[in-house]
C-alpha positions in Angstrom: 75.9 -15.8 63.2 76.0 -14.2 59.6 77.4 -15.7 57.0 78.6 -13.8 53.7 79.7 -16.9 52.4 77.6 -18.2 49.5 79.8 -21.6 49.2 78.3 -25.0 49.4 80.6 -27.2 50.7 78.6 -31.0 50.0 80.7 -32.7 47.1 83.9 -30.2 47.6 87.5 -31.6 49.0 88.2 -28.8 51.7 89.8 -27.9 54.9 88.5 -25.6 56.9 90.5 -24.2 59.7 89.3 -22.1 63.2 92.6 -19.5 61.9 92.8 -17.6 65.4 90.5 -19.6 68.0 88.2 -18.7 69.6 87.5 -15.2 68.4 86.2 -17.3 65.1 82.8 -18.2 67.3 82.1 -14.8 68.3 82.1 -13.3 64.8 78.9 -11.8 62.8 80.4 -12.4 59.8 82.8 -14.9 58.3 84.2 -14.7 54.9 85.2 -17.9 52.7 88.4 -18.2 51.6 89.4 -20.4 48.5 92.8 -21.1 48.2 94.6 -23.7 45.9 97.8 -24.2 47.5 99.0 -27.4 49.2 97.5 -27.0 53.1 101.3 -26.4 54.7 102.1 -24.4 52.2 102.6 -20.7 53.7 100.0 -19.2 51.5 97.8 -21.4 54.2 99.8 -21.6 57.1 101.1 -17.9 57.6 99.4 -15.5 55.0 95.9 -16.2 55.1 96.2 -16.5 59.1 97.9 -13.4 58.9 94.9 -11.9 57.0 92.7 -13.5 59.1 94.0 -12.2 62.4 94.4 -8.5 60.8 91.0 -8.5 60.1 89.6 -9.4 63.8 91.7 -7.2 65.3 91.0 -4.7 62.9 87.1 -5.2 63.4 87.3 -6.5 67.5 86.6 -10.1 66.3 83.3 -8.8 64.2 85.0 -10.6 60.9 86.6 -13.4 60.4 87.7 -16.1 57.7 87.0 -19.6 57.0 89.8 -21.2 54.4 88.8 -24.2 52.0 91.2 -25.7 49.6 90.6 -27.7 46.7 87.5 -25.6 45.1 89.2 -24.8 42.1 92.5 -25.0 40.2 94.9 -21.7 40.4 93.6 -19.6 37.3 89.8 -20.4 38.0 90.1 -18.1 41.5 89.5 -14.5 40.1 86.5 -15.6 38.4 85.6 -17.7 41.2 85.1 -15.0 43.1 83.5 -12.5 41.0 80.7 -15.0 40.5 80.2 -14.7 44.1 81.3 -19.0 44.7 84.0 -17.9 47.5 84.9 -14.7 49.1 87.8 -14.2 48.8 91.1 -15.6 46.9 94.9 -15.2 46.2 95.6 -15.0 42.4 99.0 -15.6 40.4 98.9 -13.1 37.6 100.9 -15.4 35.6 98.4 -18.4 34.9 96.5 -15.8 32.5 98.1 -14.3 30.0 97.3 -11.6 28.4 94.9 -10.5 31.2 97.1 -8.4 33.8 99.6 -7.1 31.8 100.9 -4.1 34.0 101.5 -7.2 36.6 104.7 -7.6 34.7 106.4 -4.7 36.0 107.1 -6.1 39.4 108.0 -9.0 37.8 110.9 -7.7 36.0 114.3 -8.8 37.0 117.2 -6.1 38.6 115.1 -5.6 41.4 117.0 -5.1 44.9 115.3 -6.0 48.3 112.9 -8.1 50.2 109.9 -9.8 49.4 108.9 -7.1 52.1 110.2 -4.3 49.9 109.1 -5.1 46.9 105.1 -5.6 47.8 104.6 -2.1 49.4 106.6 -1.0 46.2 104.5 -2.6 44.3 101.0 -1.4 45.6 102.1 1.9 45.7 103.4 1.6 42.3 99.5 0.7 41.3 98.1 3.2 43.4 100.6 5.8 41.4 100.1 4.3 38.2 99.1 1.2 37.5 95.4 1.2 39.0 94.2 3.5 35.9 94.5 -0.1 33.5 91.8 -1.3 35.4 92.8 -5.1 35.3 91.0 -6.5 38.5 87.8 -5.1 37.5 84.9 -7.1 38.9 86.5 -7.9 41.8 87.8 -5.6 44.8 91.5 -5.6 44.9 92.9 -5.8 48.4 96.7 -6.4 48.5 99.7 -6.7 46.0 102.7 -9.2 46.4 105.5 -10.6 45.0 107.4 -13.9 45.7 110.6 -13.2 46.7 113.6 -13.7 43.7 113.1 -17.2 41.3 115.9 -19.2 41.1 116.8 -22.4 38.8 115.8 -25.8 40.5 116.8 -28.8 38.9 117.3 -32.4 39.3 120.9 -32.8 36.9 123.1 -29.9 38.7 123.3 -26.9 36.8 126.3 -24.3 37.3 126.6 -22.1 34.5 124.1 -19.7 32.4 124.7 -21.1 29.1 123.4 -25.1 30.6 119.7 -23.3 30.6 120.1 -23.2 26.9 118.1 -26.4 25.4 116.2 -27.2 28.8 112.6 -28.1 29.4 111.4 -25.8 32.2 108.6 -25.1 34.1 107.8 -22.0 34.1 105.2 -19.5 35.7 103.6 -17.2 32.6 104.2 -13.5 32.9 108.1 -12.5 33.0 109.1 -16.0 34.6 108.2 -17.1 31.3 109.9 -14.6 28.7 113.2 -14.9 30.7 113.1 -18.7 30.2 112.4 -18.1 26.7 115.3 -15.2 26.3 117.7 -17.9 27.6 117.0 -20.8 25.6 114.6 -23.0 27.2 111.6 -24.7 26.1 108.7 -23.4 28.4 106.1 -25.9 29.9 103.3 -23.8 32.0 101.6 -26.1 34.6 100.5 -24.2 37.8 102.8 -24.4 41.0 100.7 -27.0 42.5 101.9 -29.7 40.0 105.0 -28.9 40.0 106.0 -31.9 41.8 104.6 -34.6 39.6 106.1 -32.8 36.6 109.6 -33.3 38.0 109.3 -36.7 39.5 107.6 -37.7 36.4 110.6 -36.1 34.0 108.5 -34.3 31.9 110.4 -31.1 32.6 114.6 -30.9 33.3 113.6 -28.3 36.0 111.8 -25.3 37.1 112.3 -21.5 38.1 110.6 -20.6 41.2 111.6 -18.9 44.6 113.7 -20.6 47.3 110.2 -21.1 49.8 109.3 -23.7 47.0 112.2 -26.4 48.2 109.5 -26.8 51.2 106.4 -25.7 50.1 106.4 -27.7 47.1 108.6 -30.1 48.4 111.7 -29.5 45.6 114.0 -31.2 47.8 113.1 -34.6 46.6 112.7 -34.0 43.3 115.0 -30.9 42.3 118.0 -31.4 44.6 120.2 -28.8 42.5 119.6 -24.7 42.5 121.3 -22.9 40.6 120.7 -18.7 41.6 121.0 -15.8 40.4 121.7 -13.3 42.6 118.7 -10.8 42.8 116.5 -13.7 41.2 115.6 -14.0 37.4 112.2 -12.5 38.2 109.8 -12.2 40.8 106.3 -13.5 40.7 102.8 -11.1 40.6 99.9 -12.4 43.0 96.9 -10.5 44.2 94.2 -11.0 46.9 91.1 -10.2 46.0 87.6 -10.0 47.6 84.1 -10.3 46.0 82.5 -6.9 45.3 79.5 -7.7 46.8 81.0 -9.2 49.7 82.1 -6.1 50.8 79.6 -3.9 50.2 77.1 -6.1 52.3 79.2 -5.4 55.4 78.3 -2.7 57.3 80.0 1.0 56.6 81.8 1.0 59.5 83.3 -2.3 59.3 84.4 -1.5 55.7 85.8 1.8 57.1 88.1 -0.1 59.3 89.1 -2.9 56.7 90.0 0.0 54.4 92.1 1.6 56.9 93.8 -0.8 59.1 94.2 -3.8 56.5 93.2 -3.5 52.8 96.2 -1.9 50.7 100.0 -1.6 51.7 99.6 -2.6 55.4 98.2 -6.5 54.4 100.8 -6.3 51.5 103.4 -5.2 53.6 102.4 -8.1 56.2 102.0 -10.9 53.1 105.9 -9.9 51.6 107.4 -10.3 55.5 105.6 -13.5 54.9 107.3 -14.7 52.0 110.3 -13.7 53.7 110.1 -15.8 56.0 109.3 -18.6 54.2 111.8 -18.4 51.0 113.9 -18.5 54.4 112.6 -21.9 55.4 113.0 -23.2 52.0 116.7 -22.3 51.5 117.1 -24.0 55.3 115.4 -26.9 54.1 117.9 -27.0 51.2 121.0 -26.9 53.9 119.4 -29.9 55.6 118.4 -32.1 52.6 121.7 -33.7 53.0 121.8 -34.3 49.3 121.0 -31.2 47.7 122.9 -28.3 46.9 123.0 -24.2 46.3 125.2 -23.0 43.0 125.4 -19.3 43.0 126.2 -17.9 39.8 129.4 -16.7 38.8 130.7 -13.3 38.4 131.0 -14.0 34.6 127.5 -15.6 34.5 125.7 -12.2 36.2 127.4 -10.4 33.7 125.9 -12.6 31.0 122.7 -12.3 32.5 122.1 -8.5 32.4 121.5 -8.1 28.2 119.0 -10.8 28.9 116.9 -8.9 31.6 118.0 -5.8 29.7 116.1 -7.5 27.1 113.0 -8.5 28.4 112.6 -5.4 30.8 112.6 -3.2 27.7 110.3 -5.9 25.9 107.9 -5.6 28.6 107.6 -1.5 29.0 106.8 -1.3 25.6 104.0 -3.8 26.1 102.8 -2.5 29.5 103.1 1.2 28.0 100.4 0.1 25.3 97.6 0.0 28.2 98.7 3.6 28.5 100.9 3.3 31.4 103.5 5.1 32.1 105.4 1.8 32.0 109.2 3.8 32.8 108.1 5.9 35.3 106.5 2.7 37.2 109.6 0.7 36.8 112.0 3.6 38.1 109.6 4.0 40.9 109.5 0.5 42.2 113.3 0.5 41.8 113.8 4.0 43.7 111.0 2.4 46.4 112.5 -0.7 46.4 116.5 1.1 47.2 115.1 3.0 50.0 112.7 1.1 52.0 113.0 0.6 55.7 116.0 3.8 55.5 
């Protein structure tokens, strides 16, 4: 069998799974995954799977993928894998600022629709006109995705807007973090998977996060209290991306067929039904806590709400607009995308 992986794995805490059977022993070529989630999260249970099986279908079980966790922490992965140490990798925009700055416009709250929606909004947004800032150079850029909308977890029940005023809050980086600062809160960025300990340990009041994150990151026991927004306060930027190299030593026609059948809008499409699914097992796993409960936000509060993300969303075209994007345009077309998918 070939191998394109170039990771050692003595010394390194990983789990490696067989994602789609047997098909996995018959491949020419397997592809290492690094991903930093916790193992059940759906990152790992249901998106990389779903890559996985997208690829061996797409190249009659030539490819496949072998995921290890632990590797690195979250905003190590895109240099991870343009040194070549794994193959491929899901990023969070927001753990570096400053370096994906266009990432913002998805991020920006008043968007309508589905996780679904807004990810093959999103790439063809790039494709349109966010691709020309060139952020994900030295890597190959293969999907686009957003979380689905972030609400307000906390531990002491929140109900109203103005409570967020004075609160120490996790928050993500990117928009996650100006809205928190817009609305009062002192910001404390640790990446998603420590979330938990910073709540259980009380060094934050809370955190802002989508609903798939009462399960995945296990919120339930340590946030019992959400507090939402209708339409989210913002929605968060990942990527998957593949080592350049990678790539190019597969053979042409095997690329031709990842190109076609899976890199782009169909394995962002298939990664935002995903996180569908899963913000929908999160908000179940709220219902069934026993102890924990949903606050939607009042008619008075949403109406509060919209200077602040009028705010920010103007804050943020003027900064995206400075990499010489045509920041409006891009936001009126995710918008318009967003209003009219699946019609």
């Amino acid at each position: 069998m070939k191998v394109i992986s170039r990771l050692a794995t003595a010394g390194v805490f990983a789990v490696s799974t067989a994602l789609t059977g047997a098909v996995a022993f018959a491949a020419d070529y397997t592809l290492t995954i690094s991903s930093w989630a916790p193992p059940t999260h759906g990152i790992n249970a249901k998106m990389w799977p779903t890559f996985t099986k997208m690829v061996e279908d797409a190249t009659d079980g030539r490819v496949t993928a072998d995921l290890k966790l632990g590797i690195a922490p979250p905003p190590a992965q895109f240099d991870l894998v343009q040194d070549g140490a794994a193959d491929l990798s899901i990023i969070f925009h927001g753990y570096q600022p400053g370096r994906f700055v266009t990432a913002k416009m998805i991020e920006l709250p008043g968007y309508e629709g589905s996780a679904e929606a807004a990810s093959v909004a999103y790439w063809r947004a790039y494709e349109k006109y966010l691709k020309q800032a060139d952020e994900h150079r030295g890597v190959k850029l293969i999907a686009l995705h957003t979380h689905g909308p972030a609400q307000l977890h906390t531990h002491e029940k929140v109900t109203q807007l103005d409570q967020i005023n004075g609160l120490k809050l996790r928050v993500p980086g990117g928009v996650g973090s100006d809205v928190g600062a817009a609305l009062g809160a002192t910001g404390i960025q640790v990446p998603a998977p420590k979330v938990y300990e910073t709540l259980a340990s009380k060094a934050a009041d809370g955190v802002v996060m989508p609903m798939e994150s009462r399960k995945g990151f296990k919120l339930t026991e340590v946030a019992e209290n959400v507090y939402e927004m209708p339409g989210g306060f913002y929605r968060g930027s990942f990527a998957f991306i593949m080592n350049e190299d990678a790539f190019k030593n597969l053979p042409e026609d095997i690329q031709q067929a990842l190109e076609e059948k899976v890199f782009g809008e169909p394995l962002s499409r298939a990664i935002g039904q995903v996180w569908d699914e899963i913000d929908q097992e999160g908000r179940q796993a709220t219902m069934d806590a026993g102890n924990n409960s949903i606050n939607e936000a009042s008619d008075a509060d949403r109406a509060a709400y919209q200077p602040v993300a009028d705010e920010v969303t103007a804050s943020v075209i003027e900064e995206v607009s400075k990499t010489g994007v045509d920041a409006q345009a891009a936001r009126d077309f995710i918008a318009e995308t967003m209003k009219n998918y699946g019609k």
